[in-house]
C-alpha positions as CSV (number, residue, x, y, z in Angstrom):
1,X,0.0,0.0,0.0
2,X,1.1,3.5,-1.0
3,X,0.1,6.4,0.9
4,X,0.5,10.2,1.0
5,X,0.9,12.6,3.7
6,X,0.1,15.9,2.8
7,X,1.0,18.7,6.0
8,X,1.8,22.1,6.0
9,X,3.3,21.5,9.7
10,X,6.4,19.8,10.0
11,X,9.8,19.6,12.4
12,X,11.4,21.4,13.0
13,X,8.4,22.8,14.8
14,X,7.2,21.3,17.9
15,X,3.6,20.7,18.6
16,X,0.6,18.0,18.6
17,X,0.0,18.0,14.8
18,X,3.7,17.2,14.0
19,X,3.9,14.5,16.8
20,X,0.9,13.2,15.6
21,X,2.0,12.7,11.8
22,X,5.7,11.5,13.0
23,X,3.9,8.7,15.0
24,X,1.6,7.9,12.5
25,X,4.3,7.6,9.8
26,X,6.3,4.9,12.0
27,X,3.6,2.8,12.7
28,X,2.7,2.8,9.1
29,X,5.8,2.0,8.1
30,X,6.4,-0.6,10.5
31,X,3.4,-2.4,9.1
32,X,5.2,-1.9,5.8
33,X,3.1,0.5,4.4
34,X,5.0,2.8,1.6
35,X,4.8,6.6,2.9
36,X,5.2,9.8,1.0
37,X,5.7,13.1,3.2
38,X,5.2,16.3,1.6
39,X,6.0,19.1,4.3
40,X,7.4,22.6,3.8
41,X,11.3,21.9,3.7
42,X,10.5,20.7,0.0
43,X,9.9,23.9,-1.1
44,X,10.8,27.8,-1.0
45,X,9.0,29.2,1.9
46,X,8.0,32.4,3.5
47,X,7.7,33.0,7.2
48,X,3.2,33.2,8.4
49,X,1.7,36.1,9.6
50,X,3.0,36.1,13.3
51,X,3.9,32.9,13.5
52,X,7.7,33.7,11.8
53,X,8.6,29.6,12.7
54,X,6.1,28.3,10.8
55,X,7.1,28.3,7.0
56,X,4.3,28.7,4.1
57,X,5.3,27.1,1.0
58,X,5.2,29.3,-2.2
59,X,3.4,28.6,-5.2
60,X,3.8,24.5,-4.2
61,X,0.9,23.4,-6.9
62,X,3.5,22.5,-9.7
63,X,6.1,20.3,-7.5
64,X,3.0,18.8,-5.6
65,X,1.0,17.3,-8.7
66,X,4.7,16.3,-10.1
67,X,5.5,14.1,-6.4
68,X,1.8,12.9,-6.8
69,X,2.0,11.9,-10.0
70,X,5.7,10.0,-9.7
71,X,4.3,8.4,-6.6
72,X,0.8,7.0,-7.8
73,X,-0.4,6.3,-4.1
74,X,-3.2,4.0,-3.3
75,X,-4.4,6.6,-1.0
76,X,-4.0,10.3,-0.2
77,X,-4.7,12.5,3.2
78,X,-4.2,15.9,3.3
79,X,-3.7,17.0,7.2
80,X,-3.4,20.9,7.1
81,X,-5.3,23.9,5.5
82,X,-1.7,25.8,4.1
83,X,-0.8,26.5,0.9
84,X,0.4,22.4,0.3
85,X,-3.2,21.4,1.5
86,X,-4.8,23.5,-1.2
87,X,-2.2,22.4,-4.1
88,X,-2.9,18.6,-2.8
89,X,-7.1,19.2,-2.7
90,X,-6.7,21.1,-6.1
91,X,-4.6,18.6,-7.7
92,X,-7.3,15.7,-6.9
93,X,-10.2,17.9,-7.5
94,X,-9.2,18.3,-11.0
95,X,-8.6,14.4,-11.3
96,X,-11.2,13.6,-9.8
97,X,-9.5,11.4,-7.1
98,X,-10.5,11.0,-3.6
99,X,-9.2,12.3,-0.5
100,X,-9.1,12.0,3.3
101,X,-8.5,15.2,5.7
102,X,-7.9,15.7,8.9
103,X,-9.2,18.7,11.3
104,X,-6.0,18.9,14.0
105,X,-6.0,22.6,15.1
106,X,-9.0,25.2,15.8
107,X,-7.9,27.3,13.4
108,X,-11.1,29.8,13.4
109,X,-10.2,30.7,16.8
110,X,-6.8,31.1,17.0
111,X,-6.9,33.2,14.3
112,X,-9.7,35.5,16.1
113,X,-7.1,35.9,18.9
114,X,-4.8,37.9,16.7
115,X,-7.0,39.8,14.2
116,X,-10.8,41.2,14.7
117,X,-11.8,38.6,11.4
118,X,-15.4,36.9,12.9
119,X,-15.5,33.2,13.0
120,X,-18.1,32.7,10.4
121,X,-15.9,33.8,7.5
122,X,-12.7,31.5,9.3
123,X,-15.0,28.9,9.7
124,X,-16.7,29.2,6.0
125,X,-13.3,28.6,5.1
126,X,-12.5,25.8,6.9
127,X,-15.5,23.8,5.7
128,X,-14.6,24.8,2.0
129,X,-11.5,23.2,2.5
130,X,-13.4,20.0,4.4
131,X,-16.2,19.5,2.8
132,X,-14.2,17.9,-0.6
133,X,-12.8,15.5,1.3
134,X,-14.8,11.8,1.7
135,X,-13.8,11.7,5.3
136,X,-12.7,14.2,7.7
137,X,-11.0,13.0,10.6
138,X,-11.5,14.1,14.2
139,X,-9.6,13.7,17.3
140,X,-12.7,13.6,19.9
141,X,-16.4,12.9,20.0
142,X,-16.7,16.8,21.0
143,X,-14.6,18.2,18.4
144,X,-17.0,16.0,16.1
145,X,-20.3,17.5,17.8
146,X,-18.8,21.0,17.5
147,X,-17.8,20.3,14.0
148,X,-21.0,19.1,12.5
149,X,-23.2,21.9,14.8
150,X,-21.5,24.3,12.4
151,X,-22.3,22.5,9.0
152,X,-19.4,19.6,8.4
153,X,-19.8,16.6,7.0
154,X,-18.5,12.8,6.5
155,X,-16.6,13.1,10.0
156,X,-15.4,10.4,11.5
157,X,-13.1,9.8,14.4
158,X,-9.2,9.2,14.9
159,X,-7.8,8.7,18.5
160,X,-3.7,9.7,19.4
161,X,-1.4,7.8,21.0
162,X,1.7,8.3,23.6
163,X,4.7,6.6,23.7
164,X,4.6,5.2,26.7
165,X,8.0,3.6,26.7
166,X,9.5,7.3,26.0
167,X,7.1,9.1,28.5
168,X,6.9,7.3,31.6
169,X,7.9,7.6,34.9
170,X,11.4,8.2,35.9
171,X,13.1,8.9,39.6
172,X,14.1,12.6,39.2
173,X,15.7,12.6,42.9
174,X,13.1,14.2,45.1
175,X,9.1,15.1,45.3
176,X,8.6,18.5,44.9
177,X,7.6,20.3,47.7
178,X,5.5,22.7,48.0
179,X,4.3,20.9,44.6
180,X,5.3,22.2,41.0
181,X,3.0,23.1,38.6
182,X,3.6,22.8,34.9
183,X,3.0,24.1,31.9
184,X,4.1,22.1,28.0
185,X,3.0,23.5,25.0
186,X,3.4,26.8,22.2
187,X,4.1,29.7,24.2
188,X,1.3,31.7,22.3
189,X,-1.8,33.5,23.0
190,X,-4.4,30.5,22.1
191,X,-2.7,28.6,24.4
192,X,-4.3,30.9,27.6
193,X,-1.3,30.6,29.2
194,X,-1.9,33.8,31.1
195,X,-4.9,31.6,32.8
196,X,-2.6,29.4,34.6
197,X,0.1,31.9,35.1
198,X,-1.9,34.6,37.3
199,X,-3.1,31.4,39.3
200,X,-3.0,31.6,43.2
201,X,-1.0,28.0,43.7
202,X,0.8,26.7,46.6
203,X,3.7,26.0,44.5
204,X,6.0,27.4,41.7
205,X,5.7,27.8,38.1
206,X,6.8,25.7,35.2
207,X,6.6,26.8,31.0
208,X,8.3,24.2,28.7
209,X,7.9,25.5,25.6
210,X,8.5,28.1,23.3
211,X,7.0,30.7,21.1
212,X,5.7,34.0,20.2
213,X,4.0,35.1,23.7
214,X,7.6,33.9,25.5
215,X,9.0,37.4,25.7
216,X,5.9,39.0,27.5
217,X,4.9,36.8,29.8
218,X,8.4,36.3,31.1
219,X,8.2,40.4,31.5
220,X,4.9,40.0,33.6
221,X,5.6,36.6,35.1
222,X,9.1,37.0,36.5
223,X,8.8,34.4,39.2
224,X,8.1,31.6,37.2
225,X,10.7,29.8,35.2
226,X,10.7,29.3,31.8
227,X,12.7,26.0,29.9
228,X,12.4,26.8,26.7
229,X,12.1,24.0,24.1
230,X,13.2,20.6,25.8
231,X,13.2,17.1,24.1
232,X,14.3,13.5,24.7
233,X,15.3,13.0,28.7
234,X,15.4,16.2,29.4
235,X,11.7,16.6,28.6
236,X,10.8,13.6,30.5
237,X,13.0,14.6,33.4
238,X,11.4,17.8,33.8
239,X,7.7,16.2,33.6
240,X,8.1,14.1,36.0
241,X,8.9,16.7,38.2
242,X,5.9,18.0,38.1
243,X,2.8,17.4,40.7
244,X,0.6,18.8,38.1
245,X,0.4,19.4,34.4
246,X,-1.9,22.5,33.9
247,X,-3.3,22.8,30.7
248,X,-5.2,25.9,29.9
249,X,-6.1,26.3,26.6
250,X,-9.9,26.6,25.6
251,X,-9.2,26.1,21.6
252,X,-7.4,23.0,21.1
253,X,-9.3,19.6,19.6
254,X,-7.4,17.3,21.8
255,X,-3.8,18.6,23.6
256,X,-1.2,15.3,23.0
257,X,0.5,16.8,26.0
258,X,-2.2,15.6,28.2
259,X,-1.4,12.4,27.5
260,X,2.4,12.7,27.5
261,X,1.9,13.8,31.0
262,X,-0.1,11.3,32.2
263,X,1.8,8.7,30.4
264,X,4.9,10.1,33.1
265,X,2.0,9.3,36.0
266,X,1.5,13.4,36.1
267,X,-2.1,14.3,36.7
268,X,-3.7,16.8,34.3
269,X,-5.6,20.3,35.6
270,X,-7.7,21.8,32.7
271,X,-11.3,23.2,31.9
272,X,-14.2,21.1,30.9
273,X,-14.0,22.4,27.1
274,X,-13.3,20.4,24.1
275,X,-10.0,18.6,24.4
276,X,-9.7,17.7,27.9
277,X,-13.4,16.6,27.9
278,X,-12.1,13.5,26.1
279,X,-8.7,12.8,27.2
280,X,-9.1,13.4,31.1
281,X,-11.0,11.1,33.3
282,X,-11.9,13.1,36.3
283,X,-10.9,12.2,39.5
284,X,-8.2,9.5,38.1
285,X,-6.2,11.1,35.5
286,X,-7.1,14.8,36.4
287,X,-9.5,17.5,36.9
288,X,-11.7,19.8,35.2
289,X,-13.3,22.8,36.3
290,X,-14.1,26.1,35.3
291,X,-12.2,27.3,38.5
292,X,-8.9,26.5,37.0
293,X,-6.9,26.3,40.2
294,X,-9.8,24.2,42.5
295,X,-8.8,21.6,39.2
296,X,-5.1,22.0,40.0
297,X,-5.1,21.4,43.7
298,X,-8.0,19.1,43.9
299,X,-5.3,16.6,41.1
300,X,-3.0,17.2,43.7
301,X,-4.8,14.4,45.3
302,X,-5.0,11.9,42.3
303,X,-2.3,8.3,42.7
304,X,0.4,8.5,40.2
305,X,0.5,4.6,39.4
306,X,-3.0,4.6,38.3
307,X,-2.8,7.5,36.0
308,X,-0.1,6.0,34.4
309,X,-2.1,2.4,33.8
310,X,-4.3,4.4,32.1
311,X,-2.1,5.9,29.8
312,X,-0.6,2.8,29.4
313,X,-4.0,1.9,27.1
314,X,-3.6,4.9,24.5
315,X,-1.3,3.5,22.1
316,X,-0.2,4.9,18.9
317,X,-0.9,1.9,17.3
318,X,-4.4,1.5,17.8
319,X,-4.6,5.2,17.1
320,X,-2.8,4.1,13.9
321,X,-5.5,1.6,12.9
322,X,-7.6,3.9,13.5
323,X,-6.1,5.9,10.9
324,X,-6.1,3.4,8.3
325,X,-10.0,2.4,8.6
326,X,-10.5,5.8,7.6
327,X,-8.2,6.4,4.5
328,X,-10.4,5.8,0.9
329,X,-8.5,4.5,-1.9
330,X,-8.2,7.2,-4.6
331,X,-10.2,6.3,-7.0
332,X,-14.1,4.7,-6.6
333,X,-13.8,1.4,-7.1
334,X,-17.0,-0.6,-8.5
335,X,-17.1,-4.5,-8.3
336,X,-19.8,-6.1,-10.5
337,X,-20.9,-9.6,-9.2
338,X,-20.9,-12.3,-12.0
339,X,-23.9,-14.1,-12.8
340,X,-26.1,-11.5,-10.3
341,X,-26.7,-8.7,-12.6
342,X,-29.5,-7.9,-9.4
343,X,-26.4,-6.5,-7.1
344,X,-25.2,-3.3,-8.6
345,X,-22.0,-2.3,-7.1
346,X,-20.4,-2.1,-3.6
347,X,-18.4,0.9,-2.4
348,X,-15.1,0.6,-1.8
């Protein structure tokens, strides 16, 4: 089996989309499936609109339909809505091939958080984009809700994975005490990392991560400490430090670092708002609340060992197959059944 990966995101950036498409690819790949990734360092590129790291290929339509073409895949998904996500859904438009997509980031709203542009022409867009695809694919059964109460279609669900054998738990030397609270993810304004910041906590402050918001809220937040990128042991080292992984954000469809922490035995503190809905089980692997710090101290409370047995359930090969029962072959395939001219066809 051939398949294309079309994304728009791509390392060296650092985030759930990326993580999720890496993970994805291995699997595959260990089942001995043949992969094609085109991603941005392909092409000439030019920085996005206040997001400098992420890189926008330029005028990618003739070198997509030409890897396309030399690859003749059994079966094509396009994850992102950039410039290589158009050229991709253009280029099978026009040949009238089918396509998968997927919906990873919330893209209406973190785009209202930097300019005044209303939803309903972000969103108009998004299901433009959508809405030629045969399937859609969703993280959560809330994301999927949301999704269809605005108008999309053919949605159907696709679960992430951890590594649990990379994120797990590790002796770091002492408990923290008082307790440590942490924060993983883009350092940028959807994120609501102010929320968890300006938090009354019985315990220091923790941002691993890095990005655009970085330089102010180290200005305003001088007390707590901020890591900066970290990967491989350090990253693990550093989350299992942590009593509590706060996640704030109101706008992502699922938050991979949920799981990563919980994977490490680190309970989770977050709203009740799509996302953490479906990855947190309250009272075991974390809290919700619309009081964002009752959530944090009350996972304070939560057993370490148990949080990680349920982690130890969210593999990224299930996600995986998950994956594959969604993808279409390209083209319609119509089987006529021999001496029962009664049966029609059957739908790939």
């Amino acid at each position: 089996m051939r398949v294309v990966l079309v994304t728009d995101a791509w390392e060296p950036q650092t985030n759930g989309v990326v993580s999720t498409l890496r993970q994805t690819m291995a699997e595959m790949q260990r089942l001995g499936i043949e992969v094609l990734r085109i991603s941005p360092e392909q092409f000439a590129t030019i920085p996005c609109p206040s997001y400098p790291e992420i890189r926008l290929a330029v005028f990618p339509a003739p070198k997509v339909g030409a890897l396309l073409n030399d690859f003749q895949p059994d079966a094509i998904h396009i994850a992102t809505e950039g410039t290589l996500g158009v050229a991709a859904r253009q280029w099978c438009i026009a040949r009238k091939l089918r396509f998968t997509t997927s919906y990873h980031t919330q893209f209406p709203e973190y785009v209202r958080a930097r300019w005044p542009i209303p939803l309903a022409i972000s969103y108009g867009y998004m299901r433009w984009f959508h809405d030629a695809a045969t399937q859609t694919m969703v993280s959560t059964h809330e994301m999927q809700v949301s999704l269809e109460k605005r108008g999309f279609r053919n949605l159907k669900r696709w679960g992430r994975g951890v590594d649990t054998e990379f994120f797990k738990p590790v002796e770091t030397g002492q408990r923290e005490s008082p307790p440590l609270f942490a924060y993983l993810g883009r350092v940028s304004i959807e994120k609501n990392i102010e929320a968890f910041l300006a938090l009354d906590l019985p315990g220091p402050k923790l941002v691993i991560g890095d990005g655009p918001a970085r330089e102010m809220l180290e200005r305003r937040f001088s007390e707590v400490r901020f890591t900066g990128v970290l990967k491989g042991t350090s990253l693990v080292h550093e989350l299992n430090r942590a009593s509590v992984l706060v996640f704030p954000s109101r706008t992502d469809t699922f938050g991979l670092v949920m799981l990563e922490a919980m994977a490490c035995g680190v309970p989770v503190a977050a709203f009740p708002v799509t996302g953490p809905i479906d990855v947190v089980t309250p009272g075991v692997t974390g809290e919700l609340n619309e009081n964002l710090g009752v959530a944090a101290i009350a996972a304070l409370q939560l057993d370490r060992d148990q949080i990680r047995e349920v982690a130890l359930t969210r593999s990224w090969a299930n996600a995986t197959a998950e994956f594959l029962d969604n993808l279409v072959p390209v083209k319609r395939v119509t089987t006529v059944a021999l001496h029962r001219p009664q049966a029609s066809s059957i739908r790939a």
